[in-house]
VEXMAR-572280 format. One line per field, with one value per residue (C-alpha): residue number from 0; x negated, z negated, y negated. Coordinates in nm, 3 decimals. Layout:
<sites>
i	NUM,... .
u	X,... .
w	Z,... .
v	Y,... .
</sites>
This chain:
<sites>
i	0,1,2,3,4,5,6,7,8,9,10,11,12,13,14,15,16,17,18,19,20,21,22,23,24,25,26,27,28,29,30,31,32,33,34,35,36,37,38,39,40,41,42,43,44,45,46,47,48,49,50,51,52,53,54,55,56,57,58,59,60,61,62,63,64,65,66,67,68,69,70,71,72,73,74,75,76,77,78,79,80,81,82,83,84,85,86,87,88,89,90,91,92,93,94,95,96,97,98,99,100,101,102,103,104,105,106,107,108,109,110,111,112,113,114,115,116,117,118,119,120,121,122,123,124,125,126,127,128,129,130,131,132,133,134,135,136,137,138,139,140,141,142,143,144,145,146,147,148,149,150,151,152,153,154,155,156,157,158,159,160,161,162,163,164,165,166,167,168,169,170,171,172,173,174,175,176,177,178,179,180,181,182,183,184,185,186,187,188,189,190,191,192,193,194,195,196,197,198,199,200,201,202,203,204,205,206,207,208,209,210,211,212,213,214,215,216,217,218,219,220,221,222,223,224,225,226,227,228,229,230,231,232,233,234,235,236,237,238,239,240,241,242,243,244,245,246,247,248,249,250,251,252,253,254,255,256,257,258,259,260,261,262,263,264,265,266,267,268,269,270,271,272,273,274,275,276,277,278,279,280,281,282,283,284,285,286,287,288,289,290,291,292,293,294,295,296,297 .
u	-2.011,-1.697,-1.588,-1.958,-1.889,-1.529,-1.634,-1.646,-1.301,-1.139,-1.350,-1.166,-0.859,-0.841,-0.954,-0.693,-0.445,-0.615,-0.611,-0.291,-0.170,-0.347,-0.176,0.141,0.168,-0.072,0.153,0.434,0.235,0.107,0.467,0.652,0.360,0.456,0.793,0.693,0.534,0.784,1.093,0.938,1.229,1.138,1.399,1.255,0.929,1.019,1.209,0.913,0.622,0.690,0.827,0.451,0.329,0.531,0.372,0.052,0.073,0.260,-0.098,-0.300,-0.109,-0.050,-0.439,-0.542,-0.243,-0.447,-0.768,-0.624,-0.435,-0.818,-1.058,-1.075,-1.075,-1.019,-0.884,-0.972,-0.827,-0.947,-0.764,-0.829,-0.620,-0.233,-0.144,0.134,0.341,0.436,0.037,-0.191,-0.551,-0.888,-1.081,-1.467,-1.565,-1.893,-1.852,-1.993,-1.755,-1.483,-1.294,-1.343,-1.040,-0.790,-0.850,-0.775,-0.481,-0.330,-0.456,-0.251,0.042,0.383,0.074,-0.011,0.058,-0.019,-0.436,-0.570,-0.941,-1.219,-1.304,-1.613,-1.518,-1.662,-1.376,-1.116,-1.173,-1.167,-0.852,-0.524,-0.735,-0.794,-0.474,-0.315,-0.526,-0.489,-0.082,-0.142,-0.286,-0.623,-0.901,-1.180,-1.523,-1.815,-2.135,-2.433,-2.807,-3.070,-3.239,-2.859,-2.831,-3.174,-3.030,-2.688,-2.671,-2.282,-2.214,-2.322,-2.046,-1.788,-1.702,-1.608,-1.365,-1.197,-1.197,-0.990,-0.762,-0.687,-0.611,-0.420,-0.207,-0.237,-0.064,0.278,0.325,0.208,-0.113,-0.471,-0.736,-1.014,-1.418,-1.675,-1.906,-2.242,-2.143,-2.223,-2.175,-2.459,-2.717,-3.039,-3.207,-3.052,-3.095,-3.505,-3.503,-3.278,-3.517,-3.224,-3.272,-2.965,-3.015,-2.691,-2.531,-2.715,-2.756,-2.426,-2.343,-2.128,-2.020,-1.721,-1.572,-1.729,-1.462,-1.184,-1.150,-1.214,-0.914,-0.691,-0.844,-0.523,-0.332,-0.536,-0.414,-0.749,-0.980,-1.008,-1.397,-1.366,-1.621,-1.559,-1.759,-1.824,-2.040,-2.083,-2.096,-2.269,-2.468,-2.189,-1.826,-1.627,-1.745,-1.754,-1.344,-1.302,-1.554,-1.334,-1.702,-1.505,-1.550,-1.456,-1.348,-1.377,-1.141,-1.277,-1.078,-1.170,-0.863,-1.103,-1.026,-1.121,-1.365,-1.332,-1.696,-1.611,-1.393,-1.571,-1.742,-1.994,-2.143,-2.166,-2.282,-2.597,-2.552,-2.219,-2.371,-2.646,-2.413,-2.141,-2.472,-2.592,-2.212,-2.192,-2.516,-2.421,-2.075,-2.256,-2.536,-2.272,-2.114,-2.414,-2.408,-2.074,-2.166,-2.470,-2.251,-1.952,-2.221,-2.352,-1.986,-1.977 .
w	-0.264,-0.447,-0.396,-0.503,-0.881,-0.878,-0.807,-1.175,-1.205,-0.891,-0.986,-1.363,-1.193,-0.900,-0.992,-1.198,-0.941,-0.738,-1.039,-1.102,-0.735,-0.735,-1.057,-0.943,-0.613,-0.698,-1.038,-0.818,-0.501,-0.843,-0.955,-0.681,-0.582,-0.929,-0.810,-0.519,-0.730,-0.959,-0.665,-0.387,-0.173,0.196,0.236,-0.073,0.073,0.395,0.226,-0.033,0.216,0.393,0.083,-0.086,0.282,0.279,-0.094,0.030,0.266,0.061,-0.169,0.148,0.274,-0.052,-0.187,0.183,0.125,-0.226,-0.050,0.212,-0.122,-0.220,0.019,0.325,0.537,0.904,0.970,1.366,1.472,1.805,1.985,2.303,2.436,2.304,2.004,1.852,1.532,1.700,1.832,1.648,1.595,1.486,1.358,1.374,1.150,1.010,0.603,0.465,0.134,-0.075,0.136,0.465,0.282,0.244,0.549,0.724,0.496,0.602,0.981,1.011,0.838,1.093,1.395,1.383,1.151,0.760,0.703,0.574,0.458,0.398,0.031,-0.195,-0.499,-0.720,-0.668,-0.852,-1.122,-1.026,-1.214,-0.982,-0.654,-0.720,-0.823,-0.551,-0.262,-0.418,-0.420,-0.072,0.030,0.101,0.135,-0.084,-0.003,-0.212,-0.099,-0.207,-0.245,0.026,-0.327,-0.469,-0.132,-0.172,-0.456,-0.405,-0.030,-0.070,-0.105,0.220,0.455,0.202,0.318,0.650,0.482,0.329,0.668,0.819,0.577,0.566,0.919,0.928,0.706,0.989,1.212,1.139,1.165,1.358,1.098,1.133,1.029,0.947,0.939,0.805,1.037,0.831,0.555,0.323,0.239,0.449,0.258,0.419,0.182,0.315,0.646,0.611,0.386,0.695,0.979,1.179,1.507,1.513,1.437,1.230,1.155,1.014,1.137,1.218,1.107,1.379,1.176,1.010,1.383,1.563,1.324,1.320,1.706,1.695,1.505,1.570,1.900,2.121,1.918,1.922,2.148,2.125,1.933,1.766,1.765,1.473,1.406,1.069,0.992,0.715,0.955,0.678,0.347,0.459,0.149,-0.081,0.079,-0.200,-0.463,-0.212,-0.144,-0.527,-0.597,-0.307,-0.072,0.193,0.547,0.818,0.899,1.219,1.254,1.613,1.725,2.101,2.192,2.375,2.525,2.375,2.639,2.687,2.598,2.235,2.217,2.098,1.865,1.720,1.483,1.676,2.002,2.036,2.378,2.257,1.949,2.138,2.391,2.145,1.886,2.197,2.262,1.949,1.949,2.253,2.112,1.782,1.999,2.204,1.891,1.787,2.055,2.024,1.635,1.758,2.018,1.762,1.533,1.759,1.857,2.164 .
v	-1.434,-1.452,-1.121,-0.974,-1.170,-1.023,-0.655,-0.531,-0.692,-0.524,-0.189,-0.196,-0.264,-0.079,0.264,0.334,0.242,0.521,0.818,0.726,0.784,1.111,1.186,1.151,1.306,1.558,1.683,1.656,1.930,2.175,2.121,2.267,2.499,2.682,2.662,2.847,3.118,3.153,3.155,3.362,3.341,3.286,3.039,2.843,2.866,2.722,2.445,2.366,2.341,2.075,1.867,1.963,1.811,1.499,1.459,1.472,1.212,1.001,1.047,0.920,0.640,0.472,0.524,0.355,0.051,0.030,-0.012,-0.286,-0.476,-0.478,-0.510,-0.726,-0.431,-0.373,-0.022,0.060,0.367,0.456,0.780,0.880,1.159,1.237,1.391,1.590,1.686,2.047,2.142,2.319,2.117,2.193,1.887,1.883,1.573,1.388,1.335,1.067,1.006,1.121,0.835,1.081,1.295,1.004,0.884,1.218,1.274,0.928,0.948,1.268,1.153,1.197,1.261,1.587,1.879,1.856,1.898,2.210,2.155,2.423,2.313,2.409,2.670,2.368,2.168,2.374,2.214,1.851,1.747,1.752,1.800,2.132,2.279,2.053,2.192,2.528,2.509,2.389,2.704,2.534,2.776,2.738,2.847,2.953,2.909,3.108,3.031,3.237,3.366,3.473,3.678,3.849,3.950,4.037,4.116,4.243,3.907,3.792,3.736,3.623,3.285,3.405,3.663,3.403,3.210,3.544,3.529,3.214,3.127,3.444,3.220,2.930,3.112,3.041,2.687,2.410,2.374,2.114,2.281,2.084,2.148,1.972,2.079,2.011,2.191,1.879,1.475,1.318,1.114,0.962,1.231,1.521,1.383,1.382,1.751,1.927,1.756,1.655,1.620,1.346,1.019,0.960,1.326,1.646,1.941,2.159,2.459,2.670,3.002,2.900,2.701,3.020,3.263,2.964,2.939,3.377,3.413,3.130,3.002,3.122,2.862,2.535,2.282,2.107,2.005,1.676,1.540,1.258,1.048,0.831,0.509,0.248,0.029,-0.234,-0.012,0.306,0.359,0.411,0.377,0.479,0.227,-0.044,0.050,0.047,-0.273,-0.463,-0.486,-0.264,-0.475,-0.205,0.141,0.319,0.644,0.748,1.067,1.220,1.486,1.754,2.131,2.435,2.600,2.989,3.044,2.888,3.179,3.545,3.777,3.512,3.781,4.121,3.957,3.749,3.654,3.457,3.318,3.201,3.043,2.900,2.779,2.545,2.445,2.316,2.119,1.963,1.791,1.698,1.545,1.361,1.292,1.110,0.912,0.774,0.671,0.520,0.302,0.229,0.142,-0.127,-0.268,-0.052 .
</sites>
């Protein structure tokens, strides 16, 4: 009860605790990502990315130390299957909050190789995220409307483009590459407009895994299934980490192969898509499962 009274206090007082770390180790990632323009020497560029990394992290594990200093939180990070700094990964996660990122950020921290997330063009502009991810090399993907693609058909097919090019990119370096699979934050409104047919994810969307695995899939170690969970504070779990009402966080990552019939021409060949579209509606509805059982203690 106490902590419900103090939540406006720990809100004022806490959130800028949290800008401020994204200030500062963002500024620093946009500062050296200009240096990177401005010196394109490969042996600068080999010294500077990893530094940028180590920044990054540094952002999520001291924005999740702020959110245990204020909340009563217990962090369970459940892994089953080994992991490594020198593999490359392909995460296929639920999003439920802004939080999802941090968390990712920090659960990959000295694990597995630095994050690379498939962002929305919108978030460009979000002060020091955008620039940050963007000296990163983080791709960013616009999406269009069905009625914008009536109209302008060229622009069909540009989000997988970028996907190409990007992982391309990937290729170099240990890299994580990491999907929201449904495309979007899940509400319980978008969950009754999209008629999912899962009781706590929505629908997935397998084009941009279909060309991830096609052009990088020689390279993935596995795949990391993560299922993330505010049991207690599913509504809104970044203003419950900010207001001090977080309770519990469940970081639930299965280590799976990548089958051979994940791996082909997803858009030429409608035997494959067919194949790889019931694939991936099998691990999401397994994937559902598993929430449903960490959500009842199992």
């Amino acid at each position: 009860m106490l902590r419900v009274v103090l939540a406006p206090l720990i809100f004022i007082v806490h959130l800028p605790l949290q800008v401020a770390n994204l200030a500062l180790w963002g500024g620093l990632v946009i500062l050296f990502g200009l240096v990177r323009i401005l010196l394109p020497v490969p042996a600068i560029q080999r010294m500077l990315a990893p530094l940028m990394n180590t920044f990054m992290f540094c952002f999520g594990k001291v924005s999740l130390a702020l959110i245990r200093l204020f909340n009563p939180v217990i962090l369970d990070y459940r892994v089953k299957g080994n992991l490594s700094k020198d593999s490359w990964y392909l995460i296929v996660a639920n999003h439920l909050s802004y939080l999802d990122i941090i968390l990712l950020i920090e659960f990959a921290a000295f694990r597995i190789p630095a994050p690379k997330f498939f962002l929305k063009q919108e978030l460009i502009w979000l002060p020091f995220v955008g620039l940050a991810a963007w000296a990163l090399e983080m791709p960013f993907m616009r999406r269009y409307s069905a009625a914008y693609l009536q109209k302008f058909p060229h622009k069909r097919g540009t989000d997988i483009i970028t996907t190409k090019r990007y992982c391309e990119k990937f290729r170099h370096h240990p890299t994580t590459v990491i999907n929201f699979v449904e495309g979007t934050r899940y509400t319980p409104a978008k969950h009754a407009s999209k008629n999912s047919p899962y009781q706590s994810l929505l629908p997935p969307k397998a084009g941009g895994i279909a060309f991830t695995l096609a052009t990088m899939g020689e390279l993935f170690t596995n795949i990391l299934d993560v299922s993330l969970l505010y049991p207690d504070n599913e509504k809104h779990p970044m203003f419950a980490a900010l207001s001090g009402q977080m309770r519990r966080i469940i970081v639930d990552v299965n280590v799976i192969d990548i089958p051979q019939e994940a791996i082909g021409d997803y858009y030429n060949d409608a035997e494959f898509r067919t194949g790889f579209q019931y694939w991936v509606n099998s691990l999401w509805q397994t994937k559902d499962f598993n929430i449903i059982g960490l959500k009842k203690g199992n």
